[in-house]
C-alpha positions in Angstrom: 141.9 -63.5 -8.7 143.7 -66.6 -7.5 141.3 -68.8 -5.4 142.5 -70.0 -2.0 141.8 -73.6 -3.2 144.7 -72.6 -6.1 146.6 -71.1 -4.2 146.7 -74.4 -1.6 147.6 -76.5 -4.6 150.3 -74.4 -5.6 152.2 -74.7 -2.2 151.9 -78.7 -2.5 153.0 -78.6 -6.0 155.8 -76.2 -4.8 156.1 -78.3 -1.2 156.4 -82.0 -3.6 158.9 -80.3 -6.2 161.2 -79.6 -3.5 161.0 -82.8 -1.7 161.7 -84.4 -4.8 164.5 -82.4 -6.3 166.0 -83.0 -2.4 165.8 -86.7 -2.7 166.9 -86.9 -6.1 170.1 -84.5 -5.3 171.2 -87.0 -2.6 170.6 -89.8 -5.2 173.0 -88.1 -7.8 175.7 -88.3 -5.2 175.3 -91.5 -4.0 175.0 -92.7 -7.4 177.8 -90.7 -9.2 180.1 -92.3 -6.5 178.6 -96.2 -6.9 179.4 -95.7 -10.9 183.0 -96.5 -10.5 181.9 -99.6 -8.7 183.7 -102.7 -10.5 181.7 -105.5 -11.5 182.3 -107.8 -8.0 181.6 -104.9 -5.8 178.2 -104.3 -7.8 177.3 -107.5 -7.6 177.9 -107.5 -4.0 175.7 -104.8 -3.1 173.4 -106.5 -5.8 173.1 -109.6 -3.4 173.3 -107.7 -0.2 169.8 -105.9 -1.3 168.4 -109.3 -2.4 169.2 -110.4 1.6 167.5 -107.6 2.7 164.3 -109.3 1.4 164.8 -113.1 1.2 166.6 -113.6 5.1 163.5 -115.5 6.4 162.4 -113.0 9.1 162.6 -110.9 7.5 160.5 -112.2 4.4 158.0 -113.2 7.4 158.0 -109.8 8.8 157.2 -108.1 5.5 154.9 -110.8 4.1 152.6 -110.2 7.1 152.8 -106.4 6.9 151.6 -106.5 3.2 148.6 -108.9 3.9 147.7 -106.5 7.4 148.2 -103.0 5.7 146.7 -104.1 2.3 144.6 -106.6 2.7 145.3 -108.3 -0.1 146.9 -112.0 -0.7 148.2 -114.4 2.3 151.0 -114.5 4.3 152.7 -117.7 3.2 152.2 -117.5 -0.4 153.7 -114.1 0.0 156.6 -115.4 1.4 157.0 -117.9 -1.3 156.8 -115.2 -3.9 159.5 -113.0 -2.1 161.7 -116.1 -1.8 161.4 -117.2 -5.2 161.4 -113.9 -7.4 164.8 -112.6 -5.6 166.4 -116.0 -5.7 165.3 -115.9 -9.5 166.3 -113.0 -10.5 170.2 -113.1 -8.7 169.7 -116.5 -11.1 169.6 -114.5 -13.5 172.1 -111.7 -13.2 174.7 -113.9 -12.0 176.9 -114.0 -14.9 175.2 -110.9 -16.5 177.9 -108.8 -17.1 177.0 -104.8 -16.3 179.8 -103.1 -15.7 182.5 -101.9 -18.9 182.9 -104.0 -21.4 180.0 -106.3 -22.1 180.5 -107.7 -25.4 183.2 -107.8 -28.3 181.6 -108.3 -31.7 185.5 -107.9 -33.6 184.0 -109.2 -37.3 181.4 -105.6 -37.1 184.3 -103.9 -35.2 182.1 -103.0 -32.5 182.6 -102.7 -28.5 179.5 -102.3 -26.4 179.9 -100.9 -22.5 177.1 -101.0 -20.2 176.5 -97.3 -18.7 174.1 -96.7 -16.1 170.8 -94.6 -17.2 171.4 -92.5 -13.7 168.5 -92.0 -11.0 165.7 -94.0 -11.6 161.9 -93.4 -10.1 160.2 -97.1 -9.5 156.0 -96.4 -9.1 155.1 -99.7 -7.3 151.8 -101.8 -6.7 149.8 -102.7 -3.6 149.6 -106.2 -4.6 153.3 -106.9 -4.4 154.3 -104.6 -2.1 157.9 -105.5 -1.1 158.8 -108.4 -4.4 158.1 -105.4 -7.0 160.2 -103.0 -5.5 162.9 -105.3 -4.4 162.9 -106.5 -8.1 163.2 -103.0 -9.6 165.9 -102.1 -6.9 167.7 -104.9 -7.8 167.8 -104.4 -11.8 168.6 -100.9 -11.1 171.5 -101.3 -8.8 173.0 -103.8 -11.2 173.4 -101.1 -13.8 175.3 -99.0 -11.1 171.8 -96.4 -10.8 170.7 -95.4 -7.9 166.6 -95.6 -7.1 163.5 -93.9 -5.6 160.2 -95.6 -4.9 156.8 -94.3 -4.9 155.4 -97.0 -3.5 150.9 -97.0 -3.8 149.6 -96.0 -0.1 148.2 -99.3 0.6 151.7 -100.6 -0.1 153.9 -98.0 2.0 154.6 -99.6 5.2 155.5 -103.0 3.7 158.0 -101.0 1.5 159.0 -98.3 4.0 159.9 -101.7 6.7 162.2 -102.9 3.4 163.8 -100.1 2.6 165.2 -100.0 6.0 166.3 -103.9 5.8 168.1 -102.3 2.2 169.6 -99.7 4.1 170.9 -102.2 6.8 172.8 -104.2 4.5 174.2 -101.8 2.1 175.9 -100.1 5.8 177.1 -104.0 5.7 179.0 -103.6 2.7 180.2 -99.7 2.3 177.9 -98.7 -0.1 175.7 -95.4 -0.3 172.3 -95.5 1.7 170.9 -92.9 -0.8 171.1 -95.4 -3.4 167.7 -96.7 -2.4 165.3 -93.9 -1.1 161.6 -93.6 -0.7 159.1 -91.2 -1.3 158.1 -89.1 1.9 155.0 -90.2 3.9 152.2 -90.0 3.5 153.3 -91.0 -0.4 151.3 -88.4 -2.9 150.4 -88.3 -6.3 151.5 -85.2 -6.6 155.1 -86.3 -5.3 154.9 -89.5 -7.5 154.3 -86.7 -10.4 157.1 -84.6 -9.5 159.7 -87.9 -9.5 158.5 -88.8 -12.6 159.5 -85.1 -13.9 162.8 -85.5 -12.4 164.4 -88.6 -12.8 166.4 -89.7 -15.7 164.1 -93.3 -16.0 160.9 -93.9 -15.1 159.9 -97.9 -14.5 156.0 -98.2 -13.4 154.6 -101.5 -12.5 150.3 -101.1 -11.4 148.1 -98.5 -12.5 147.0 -97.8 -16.0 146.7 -94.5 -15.1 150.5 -94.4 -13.2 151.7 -96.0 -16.6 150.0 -93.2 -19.2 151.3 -90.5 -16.7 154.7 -91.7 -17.2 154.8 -91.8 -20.1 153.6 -88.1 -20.4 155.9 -86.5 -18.4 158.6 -86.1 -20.7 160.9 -88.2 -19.0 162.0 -91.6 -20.6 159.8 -94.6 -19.2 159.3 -98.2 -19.3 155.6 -99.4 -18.2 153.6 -102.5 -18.6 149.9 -103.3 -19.7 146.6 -104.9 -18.1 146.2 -108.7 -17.6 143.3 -110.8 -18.2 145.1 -114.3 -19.1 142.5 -116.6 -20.8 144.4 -120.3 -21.5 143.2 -122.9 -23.8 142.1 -126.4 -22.8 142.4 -128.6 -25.7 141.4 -131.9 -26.7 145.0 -133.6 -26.1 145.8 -131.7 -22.9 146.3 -134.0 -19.7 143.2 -132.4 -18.3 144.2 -133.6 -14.3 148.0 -131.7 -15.0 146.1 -129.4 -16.2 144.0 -128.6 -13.3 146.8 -129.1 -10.8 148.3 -126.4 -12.3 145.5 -124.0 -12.8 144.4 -124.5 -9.3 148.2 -124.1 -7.8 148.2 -120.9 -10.0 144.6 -119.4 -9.3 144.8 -119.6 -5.9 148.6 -118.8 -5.5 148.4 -115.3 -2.8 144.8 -115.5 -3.9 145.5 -114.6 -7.4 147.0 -111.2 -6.9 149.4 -111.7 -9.9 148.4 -110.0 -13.1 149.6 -113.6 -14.5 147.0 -116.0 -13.1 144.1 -117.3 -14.8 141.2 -115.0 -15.7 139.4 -117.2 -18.4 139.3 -120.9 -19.3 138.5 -121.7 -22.9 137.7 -125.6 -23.3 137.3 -127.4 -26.3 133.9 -129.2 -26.5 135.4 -132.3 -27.0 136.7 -132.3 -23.4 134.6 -130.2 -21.4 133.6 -132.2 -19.1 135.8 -134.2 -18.3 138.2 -130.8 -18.0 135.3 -129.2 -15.3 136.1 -132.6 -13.4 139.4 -132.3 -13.3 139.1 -129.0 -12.0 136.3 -129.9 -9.8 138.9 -132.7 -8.7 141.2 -129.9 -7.8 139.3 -127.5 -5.6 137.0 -126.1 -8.1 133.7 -125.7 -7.5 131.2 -124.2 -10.4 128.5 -122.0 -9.7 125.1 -121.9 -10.3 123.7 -119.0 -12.8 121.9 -117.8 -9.5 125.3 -117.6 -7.4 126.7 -116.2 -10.2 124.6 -113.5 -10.5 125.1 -113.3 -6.7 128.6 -113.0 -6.9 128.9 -110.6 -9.6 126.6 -107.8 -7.3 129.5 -108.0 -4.9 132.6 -108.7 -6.9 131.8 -105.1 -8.3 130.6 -102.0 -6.9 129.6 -98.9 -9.7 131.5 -101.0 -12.2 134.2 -101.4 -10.4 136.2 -104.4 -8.6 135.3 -104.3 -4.5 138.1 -103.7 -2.3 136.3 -106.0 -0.3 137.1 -109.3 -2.9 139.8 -108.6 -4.9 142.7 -111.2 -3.5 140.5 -112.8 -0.7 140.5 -116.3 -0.5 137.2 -118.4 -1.8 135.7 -119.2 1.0 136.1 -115.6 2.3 134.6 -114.2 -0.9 131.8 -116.6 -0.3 130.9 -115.1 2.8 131.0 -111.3 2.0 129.0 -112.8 -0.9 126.1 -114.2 0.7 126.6 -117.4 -1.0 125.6 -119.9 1.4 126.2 -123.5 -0.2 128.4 -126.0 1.6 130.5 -126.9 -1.0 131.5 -123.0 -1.5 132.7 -122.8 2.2 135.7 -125.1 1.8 136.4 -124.2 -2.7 139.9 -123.5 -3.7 138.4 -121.2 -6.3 134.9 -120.4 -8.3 133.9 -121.2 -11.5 131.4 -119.3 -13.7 130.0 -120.1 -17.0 130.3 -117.5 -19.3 129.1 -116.8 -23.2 130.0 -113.1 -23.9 133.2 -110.7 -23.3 133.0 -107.2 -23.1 131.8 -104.2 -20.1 128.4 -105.5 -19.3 129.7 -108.7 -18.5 132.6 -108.2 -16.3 133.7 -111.9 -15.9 135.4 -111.2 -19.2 137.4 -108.8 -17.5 140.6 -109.5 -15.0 139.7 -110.4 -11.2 142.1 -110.4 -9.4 140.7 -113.4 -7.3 140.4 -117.3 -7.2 137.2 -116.6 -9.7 137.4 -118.7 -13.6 135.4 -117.4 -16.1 134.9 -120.7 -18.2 134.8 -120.6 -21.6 132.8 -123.8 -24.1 134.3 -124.2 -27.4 133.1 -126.3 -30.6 136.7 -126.9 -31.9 140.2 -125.0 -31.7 139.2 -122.4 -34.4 136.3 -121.2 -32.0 138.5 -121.4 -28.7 141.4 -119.0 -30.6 138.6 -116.4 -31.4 137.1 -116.4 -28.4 141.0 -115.8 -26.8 141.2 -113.1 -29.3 138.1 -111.3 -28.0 138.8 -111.6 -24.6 141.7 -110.2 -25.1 140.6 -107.4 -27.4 138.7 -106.5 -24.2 141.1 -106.4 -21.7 144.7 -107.6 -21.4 145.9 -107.1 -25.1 149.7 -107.8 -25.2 149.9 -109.7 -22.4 149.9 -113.1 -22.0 147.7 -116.4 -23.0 148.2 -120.2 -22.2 147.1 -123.6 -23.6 147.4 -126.9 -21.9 148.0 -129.3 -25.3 150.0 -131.7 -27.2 149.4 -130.1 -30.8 152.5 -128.2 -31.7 150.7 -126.8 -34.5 148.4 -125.1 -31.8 151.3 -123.6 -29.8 152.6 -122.4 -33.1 149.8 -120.5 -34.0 148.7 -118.6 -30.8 152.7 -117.2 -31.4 152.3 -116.3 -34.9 148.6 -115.4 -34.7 147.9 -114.2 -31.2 148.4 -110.8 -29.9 150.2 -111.5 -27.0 154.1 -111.1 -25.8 154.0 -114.6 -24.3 152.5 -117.8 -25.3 152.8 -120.2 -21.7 152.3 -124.0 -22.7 151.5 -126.7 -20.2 152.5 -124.6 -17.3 150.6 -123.1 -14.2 150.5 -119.6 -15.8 151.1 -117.2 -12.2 154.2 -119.0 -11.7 155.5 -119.2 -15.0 154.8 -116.3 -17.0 157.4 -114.2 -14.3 160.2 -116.4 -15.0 160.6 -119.7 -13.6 162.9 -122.2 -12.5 162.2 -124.2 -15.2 161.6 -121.5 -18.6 163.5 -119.8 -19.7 161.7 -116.2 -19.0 163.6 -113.3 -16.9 162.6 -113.5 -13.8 160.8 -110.4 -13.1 157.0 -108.9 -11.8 156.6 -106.4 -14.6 155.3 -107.9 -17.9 155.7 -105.7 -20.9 152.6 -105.9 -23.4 154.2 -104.2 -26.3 152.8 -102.2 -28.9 149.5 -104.1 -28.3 149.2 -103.0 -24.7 150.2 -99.6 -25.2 154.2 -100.3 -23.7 157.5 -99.6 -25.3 158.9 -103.1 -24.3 157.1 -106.7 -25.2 159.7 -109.1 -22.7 159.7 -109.2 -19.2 161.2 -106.3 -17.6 164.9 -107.0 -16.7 168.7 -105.7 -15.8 168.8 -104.6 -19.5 165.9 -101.7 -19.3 168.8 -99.9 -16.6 171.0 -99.8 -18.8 172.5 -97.0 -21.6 175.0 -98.8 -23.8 177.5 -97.2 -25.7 178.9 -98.7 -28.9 182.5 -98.4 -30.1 182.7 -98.5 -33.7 186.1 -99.3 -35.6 186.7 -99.8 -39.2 185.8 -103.6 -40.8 187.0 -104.4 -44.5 184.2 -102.6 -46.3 181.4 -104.5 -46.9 179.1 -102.7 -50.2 176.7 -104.7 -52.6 176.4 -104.1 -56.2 173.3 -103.3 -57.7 172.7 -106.6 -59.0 173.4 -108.1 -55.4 170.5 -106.1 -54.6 168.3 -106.0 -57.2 169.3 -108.8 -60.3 166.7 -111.3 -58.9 163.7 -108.8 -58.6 164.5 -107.1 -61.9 165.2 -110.5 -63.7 161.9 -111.9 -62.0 159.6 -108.6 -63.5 161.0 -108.3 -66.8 163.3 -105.6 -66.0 166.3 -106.6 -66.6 167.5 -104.6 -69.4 165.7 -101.4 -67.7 
């Protein structure tokens, strides 16, 4: 017999399939008419969406919606991040060509042309909860797709209030309202499921758990791993520069990005003088009683408090109980730390202006300990240094398993993309095969895309055997074999 509990969760499987399948069949047509868009009239709907976001009231009137309905981050900071990530990425697809013909390769007698990958279902985070989406929409809509977000309900409102500034401009240039669609409110996970099942790509940005259900549900997806970004202080490092940046990057929308700063590890030689520069910059380090203070209400049942998590220090003092003077006006927290692993969750990621700091004898120490914290948590992701050895960039890239290796650099700001890297602009970091993800570079344009290849006959091209094999066999003996 079929329990009335069952039977309930049948009608809202049955109730989310078919709000779903109607979204996505209004998608199809928008999008099967936006695929014969030429290149100019994609990229104008491309940059009428990116307006939708960066027109400053806009970006005000959304910033403070996310910080209200979430909680999480500040209102300014926001603004800058909105500002900069759009403006970035139309940096970056500027010249990008989507649209027929992208590349001639006539000595392999190949053609490529870009085709779009079709309807695409974009799972979004709280933290950034109009920049992510915005970001996806735009990639998406540069390949000629059209897209449905399922934005997290904490993020809803701030995403619902920007899909209507999307919709306003794309009535401004002729194009399709249906390319850009939300999930119905209140947003499910049993509608996020569904679109996940019937999309043609799935792009996820937030939840582990979002991430490892896409990539179960039998339709094609792109997700991206955990943070936890320990970065190296060593002994030629410009320890003030140093600290200007980690403090600009720490504290940056309280440290919502999965980019910022989790752990310092600082060479003996200069650790000191490195916990004055920071202390210089805002810093304040705690004592092993505040720690211990802090840690009972940065995490409830193992678990980071809702009430912490992106709240600015002094805030996070307060619902702490900590009562010191110094605390009540700290850019961030600093905590001393010896061991990595679940039963000391300062090794983990924070999501707040809070520094594990890290003592090491020499460079060989502070690369293990990197390694271990990000055996932990964050595998894949990212790690910085702050140096002038060369030979200690070089190794972190050849050694380290991360997709990116950030030198000298505030590490929020730069790990996205920046002005002045050369990284895609983007929110969503792929981890690669470390981190569990199918990509290892920043999510971009290219991830929208199906290309197909034309293939023409080239003057044939075939080795002999001794091409191939005359060095090896002469080097073993085998040459008369």
């Amino acid at each position: 017999m079929v329990s009335s509990t069952q039977v309930s969760q049948l009608k809202d499987t049955s109730d989310a399939r078919a709000a779903v399948a109607s979204l996505v069949a209004r998608a199809r047509m928008a999008q099967a008419e936006y695929e014969h868009y030429g290149q100019r009239q994609v990229d104008e709907v491309v940059t009428a969406v990116a307006w939708a976001l960066v027109q400053p009231e806009r970006n005000r009137q959304l910033s403070e919606l996310a910080v209200e309905t979430t909680g999480l981050g500040n209102v300014e900071d926001k603004i800058t991040k909105n500002r900069r990530k759009t403006m970035g990425l139309l940096r970056d697809l500027e010249q990008a060509k989507s649209v027929g013909v992208i590349r001639e390769l006539p000595e392999l007698g190949l053609v490529e042309i870009a085709r779009p990958v079709g309807v695409v279902g974009a799972v979004v985070p709280s933290t950034n909860p109009a920049a992510t989406p915005a970001n996806k929409t735009i990639n998406a809509l540069k390949g000629r797709n059209a897209i449905i977000l399922a934005p997290s309900p904490k993020g809803q409102a701030a995403c619902t209030l920007l899909l209507e500034f999307m919709h306003a401009e794309l009535d401004r240039v002729g194009a399709p309202r249906d390319l850009v669609q939300q999930l119905p409110i209140p947003v499910s996970k049993a509608t996020t499921y569904e679109l996940m099942n019937q999309v043609d790509l799935v792009v996820v940005t937030g939840s582990q758990n979002n991430v490892r259900s896409a990539y179960s549900s039998g339709t094609p997806a792109v997700g991206v791993g955990a943070g936890n970004v320990p970065v190296i202080i060593d002994e030629s490092a410009e320890l003030d520069d140093a600290a200007r940046k980690i403090t600009a990057s720490k504290t940056f929308d309280n440290a919502t990005s999965c980019s910022s700063e989790n752990s310092l590890v600082i060479l003996d030689a200069v650790y000191e003088s490195a916990i004055a520069a920071l202390e210089r910059s805002g810093g304040v380090m705690l004592t092993a009683a505040e720690k211990q203070q802090l840690e009972a209400a940065m995490w409830e049942d193992g678990s980071l408090s809702r009430h912490i998590i992106a709240r600015a220090a002094p805030d996070i003092a307060r619902r702490a109980g900590l009562t010191r003077s110094e605390l009540q006006s700290a850019s961030f927290f600093m905590v001393e730390e010896q061991h990595v692993g679940k039963e000391y969750p300062f090794s983990g990621e924070k999501l707040s202006p809070v520094l594990a700091i890290y003592r090491a004898r020499d460079f060989e120490a502070a690369f293990e300990q990197t390694r271990c914290l990000l055996d932990h948590q964050g595998k894949g992701h990212s790690c910085g240094i702050h140096t002038r050895n060369e030979a200690n960039i070089r190794r972190l890239g050849l050694e380290m398993p991360v997709c990116r290796v950030i030198v000298n650099q505030a590490h929020a700001f730069a790990n996205g993309g920046n002005f002045d890297n050369g990284l895609p602009f983007s929110l969503s970091m792929g981890c690669g095969t470390w981190g569990q993800n199918s990509i290892s570079d920043n999510m971009n344009y290219r991830h929208y895309l199906n290309i197909t290849r034309i293939a023409r006959t080239i003057p044939p091209s075939e080795p002999t055997m001794d091409d191939l094999f005359g060095a090896y066999l002469q080097k073993h003996g085998l040459a008369d074999s």
